[in-house]
KOLROKE-74549 format. One line per 3 residues: their letters; for each residue x, y, z of N, C-alpha, C. Coordinates in Angstrom, 1 decimal, always signed. Layout:
<nodes>
a = X:Y:Z:X:Y:Z:X:Y:Z ~ ...
</nodes>
This chain:
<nodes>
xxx = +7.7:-23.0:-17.8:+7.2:-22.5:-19.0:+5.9:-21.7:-18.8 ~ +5.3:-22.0:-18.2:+3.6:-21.6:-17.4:+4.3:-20.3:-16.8 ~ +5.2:-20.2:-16.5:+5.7:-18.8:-15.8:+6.2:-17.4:-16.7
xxx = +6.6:-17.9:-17.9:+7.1:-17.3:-19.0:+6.0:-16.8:-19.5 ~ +4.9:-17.3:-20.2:+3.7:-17.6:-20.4:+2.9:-16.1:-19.8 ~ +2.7:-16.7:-18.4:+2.3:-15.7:-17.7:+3.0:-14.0:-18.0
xxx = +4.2:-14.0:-18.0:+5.0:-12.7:-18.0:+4.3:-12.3:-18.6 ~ +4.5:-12.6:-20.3:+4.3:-12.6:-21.6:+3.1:-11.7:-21.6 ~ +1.7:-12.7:-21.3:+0.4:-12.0:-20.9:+0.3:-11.0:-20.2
xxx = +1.2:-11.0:-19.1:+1.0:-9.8:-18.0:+1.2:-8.2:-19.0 ~ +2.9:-8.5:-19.3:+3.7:-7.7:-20.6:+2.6:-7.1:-21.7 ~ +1.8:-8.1:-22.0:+0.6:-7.6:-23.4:-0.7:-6.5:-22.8
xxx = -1.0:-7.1:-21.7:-1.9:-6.4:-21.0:-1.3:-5.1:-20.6 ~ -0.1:-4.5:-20.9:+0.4:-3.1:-21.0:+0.4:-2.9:-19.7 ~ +0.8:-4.0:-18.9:+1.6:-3.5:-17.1:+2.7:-3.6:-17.5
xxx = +3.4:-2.5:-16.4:+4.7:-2.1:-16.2:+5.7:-2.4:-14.8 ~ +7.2:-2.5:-15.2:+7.4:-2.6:-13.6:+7.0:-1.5:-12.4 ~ +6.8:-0.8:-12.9:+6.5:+1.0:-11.8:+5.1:+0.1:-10.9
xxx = +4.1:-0.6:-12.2:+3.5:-1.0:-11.3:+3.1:-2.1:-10.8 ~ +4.4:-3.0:-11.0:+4.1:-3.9:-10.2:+5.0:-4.1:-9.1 ~ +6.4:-2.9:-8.7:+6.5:-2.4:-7.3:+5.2:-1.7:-6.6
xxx = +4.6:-0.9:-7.1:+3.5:-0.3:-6.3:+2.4:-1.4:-5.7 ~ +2.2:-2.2:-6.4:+1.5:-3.3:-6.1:+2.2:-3.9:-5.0 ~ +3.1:-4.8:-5.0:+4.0:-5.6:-4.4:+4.1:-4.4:-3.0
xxx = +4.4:-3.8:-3.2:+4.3:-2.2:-1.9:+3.4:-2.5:-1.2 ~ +2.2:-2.2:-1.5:+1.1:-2.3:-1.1:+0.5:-3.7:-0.2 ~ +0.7:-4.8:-1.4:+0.4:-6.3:-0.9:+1.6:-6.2:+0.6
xxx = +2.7:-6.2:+0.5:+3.9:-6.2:+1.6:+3.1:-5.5:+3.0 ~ +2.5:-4.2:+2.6:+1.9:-3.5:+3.6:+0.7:-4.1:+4.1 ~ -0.5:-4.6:+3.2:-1.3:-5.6:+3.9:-1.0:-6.8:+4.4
xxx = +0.1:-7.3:+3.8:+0.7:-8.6:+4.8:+1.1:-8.5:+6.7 ~ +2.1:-7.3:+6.8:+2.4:-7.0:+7.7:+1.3:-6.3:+8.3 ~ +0.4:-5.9:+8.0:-1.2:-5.5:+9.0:-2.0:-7.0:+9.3
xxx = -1.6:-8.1:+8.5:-2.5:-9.1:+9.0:-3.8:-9.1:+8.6 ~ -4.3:-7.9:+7.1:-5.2:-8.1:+6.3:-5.1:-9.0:+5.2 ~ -4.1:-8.9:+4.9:-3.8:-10.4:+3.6:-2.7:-11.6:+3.8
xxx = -3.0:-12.0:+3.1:-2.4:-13.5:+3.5:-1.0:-13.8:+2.6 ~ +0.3:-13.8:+3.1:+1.6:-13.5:+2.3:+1.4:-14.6:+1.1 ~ +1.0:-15.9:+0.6:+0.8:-16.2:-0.5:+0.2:-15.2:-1.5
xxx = -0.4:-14.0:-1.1:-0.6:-13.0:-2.5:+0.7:-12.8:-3.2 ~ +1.6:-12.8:-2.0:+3.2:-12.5:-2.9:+3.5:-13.3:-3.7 ~ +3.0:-14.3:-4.2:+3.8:-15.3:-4.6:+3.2:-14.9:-6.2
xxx = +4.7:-15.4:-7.2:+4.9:-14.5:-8.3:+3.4:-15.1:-9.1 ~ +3.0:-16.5:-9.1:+2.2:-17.1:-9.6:+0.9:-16.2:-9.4 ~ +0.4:-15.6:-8.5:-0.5:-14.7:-7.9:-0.3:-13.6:-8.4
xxx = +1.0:-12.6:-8.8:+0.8:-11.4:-8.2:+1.0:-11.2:-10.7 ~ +1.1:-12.4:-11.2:+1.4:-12.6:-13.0:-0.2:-12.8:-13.0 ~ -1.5:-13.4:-11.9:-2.7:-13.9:-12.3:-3.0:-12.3:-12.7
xxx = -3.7:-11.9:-13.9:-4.1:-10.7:-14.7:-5.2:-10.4:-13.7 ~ -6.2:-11.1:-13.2:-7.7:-10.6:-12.4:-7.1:-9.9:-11.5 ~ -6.5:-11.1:-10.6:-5.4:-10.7:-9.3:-4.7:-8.8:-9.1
xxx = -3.9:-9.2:-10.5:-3.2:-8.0:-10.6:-3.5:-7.0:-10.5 ~ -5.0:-6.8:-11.4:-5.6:-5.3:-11.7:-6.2:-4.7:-10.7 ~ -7.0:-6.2:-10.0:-8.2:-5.5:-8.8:-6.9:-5.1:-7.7
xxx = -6.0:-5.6:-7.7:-4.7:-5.2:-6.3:-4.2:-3.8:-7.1 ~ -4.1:-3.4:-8.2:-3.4:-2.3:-8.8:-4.4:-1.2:-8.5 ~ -5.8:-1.7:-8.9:-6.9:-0.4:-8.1:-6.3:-0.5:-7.1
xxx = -6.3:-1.1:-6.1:-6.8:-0.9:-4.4:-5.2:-0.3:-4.2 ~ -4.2:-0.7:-5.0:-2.9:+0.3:-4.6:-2.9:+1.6:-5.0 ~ -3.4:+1.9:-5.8:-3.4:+2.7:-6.5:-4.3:+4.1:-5.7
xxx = -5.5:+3.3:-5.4:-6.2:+4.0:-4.3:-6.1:+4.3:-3.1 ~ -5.2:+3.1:-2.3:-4.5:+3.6:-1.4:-3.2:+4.9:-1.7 ~ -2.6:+4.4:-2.5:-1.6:+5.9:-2.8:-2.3:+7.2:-2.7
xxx = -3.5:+7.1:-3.4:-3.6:+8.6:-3.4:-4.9:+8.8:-2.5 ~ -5.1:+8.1:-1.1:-5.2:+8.4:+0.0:-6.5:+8.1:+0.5 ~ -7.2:+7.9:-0.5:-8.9:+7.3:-0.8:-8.9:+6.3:-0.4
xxx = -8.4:+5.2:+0.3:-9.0:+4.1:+0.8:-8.1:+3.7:+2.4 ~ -9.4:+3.6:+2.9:-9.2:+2.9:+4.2:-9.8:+1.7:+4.2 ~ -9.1:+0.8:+4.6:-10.2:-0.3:+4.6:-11.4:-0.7:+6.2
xxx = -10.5:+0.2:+7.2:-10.9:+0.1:+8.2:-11.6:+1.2:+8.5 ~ -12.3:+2.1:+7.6:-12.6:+3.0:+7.7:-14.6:+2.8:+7.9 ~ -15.4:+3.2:+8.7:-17.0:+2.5:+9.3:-17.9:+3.7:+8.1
xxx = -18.7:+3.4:+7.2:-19.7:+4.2:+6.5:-20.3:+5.1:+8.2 ~ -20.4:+6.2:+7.6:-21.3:+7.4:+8.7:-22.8:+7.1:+8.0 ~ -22.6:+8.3:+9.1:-24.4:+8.4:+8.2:-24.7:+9.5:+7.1
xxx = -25.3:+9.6:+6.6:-25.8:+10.0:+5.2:-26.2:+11.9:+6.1 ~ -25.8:+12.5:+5.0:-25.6:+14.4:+5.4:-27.5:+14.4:+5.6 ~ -27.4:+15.7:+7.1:-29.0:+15.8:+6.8:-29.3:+16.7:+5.7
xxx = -30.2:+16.0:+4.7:-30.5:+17.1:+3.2:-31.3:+18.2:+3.6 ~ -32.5:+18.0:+4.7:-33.4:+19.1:+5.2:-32.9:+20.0:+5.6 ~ -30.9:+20.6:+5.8:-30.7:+21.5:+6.0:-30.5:+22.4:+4.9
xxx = -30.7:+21.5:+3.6:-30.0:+22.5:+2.2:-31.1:+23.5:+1.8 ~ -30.2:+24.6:+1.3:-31.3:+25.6:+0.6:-32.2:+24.9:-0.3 ~ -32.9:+25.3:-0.7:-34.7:+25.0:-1.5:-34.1:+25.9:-2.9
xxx = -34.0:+25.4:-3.8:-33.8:+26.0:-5.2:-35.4:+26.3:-5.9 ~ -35.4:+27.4:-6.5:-36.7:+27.9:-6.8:-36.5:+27.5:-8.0 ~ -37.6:+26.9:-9.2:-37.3:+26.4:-10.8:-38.2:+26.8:-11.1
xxx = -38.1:+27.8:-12.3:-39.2:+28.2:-13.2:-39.7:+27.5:-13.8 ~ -40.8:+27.3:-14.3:-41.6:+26.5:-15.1:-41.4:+26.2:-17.1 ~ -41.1:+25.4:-16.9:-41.1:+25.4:-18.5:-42.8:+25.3:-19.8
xxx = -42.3:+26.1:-20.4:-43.3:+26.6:-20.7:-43.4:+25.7:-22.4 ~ -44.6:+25.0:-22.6:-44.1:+24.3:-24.2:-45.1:+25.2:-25.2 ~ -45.3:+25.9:-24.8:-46.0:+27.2:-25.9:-45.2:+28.0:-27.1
xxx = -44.9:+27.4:-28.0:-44.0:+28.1:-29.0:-44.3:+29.7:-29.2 ~ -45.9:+29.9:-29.0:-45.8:+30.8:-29.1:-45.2:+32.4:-28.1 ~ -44.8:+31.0:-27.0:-43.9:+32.2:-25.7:-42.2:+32.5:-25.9
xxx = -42.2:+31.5:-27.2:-40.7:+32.2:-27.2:-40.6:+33.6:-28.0 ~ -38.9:+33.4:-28.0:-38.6:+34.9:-28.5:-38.8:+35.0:-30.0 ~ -39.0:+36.0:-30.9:-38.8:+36.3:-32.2:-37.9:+35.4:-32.8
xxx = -36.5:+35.4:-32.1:-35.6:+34.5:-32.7:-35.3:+33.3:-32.8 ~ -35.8:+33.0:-31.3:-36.2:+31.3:-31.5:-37.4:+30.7:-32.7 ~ -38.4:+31.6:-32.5:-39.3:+31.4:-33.8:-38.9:+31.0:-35.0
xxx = -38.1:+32.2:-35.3:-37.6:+32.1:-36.5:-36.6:+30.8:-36.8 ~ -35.7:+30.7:-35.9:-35.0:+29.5:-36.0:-35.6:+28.0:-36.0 ~ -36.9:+27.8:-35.6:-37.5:+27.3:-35.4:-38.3:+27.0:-37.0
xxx = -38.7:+28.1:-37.8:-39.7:+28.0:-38.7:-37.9:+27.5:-39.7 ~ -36.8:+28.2:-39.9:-35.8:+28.0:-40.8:-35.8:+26.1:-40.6 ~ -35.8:+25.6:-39.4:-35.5:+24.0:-39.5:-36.3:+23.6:-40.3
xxx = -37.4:+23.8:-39.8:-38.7:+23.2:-40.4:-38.8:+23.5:-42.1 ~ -38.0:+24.2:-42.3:-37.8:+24.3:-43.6:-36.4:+23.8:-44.1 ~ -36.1:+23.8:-43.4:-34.8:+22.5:-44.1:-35.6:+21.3:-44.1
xxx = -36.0:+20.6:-42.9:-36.8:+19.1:-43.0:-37.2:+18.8:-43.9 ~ -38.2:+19.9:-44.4:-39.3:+19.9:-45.2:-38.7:+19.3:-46.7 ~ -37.3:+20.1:-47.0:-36.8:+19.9:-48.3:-35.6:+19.2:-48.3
xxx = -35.2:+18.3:-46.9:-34.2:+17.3:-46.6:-35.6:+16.2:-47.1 ~ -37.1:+16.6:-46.8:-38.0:+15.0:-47.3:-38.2:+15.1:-48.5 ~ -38.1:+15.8:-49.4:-38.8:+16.4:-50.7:-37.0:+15.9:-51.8
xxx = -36.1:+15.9:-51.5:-34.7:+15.3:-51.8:-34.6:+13.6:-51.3 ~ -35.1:+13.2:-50.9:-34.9:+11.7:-50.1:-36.1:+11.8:-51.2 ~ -37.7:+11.7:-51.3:-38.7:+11.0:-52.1:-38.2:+11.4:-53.5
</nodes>
């Protein structure tokens, strides 16, 4: 009954069989490398919802080629080789913008003004 149960929940959580061959794929292939331990196969394991999802990422990720597990972090790119980006300065002087910023500027300030004057 506990196994029906389980289905049931797996079923609601909107998994499918597509992926619970991909999974089972996957687990079968860490089995035979001697990174996991063949009780993941077991149906009771493979119905636990936690179980399922974090093995559906790491299948998932291995499919499309992004995961090595045996793969060593390098070291970090040297940044002191990148170009130097030059940034103008921002300026908060209203009076350095354009005509039309101005203007669009003075029109808000005049909606505000009579969006507070409708509210009081």
């Amino acid at each position: 009954m506990q196994t029906l149960t389980a289905w049931i929940d797996w079923l609601l959580a909107g998994h499918n069989g597509p992926e619970m061959a991909l999974v089972i794929r996957y687990l079968r292939r860490e089995v035979s490398a001697a990174r996991r331990n063949p009780g993941c196969l077991a149906l009771r394991q493979l119905l636990n919802l936690e179980n399922f999802e974090k093995d559906l990422g790491l299948a998932q990720m291995h499919k499309a080629g992004g995961f090595d597990p045996e793969r060593r972090l390098s070291a970090p790119p040297d940044l002191s080789r990148l170009p130097t980006v030059a940034v103008a300065p921002v300026t908060a002087d209203p009076a350095a913008d354009s005509p039309v910023e101005e203007s669009v500027r003075v029109a808000r300030i005049a909606q505000l003004e009579a969006l507070k004057r409708e509210i009081q």
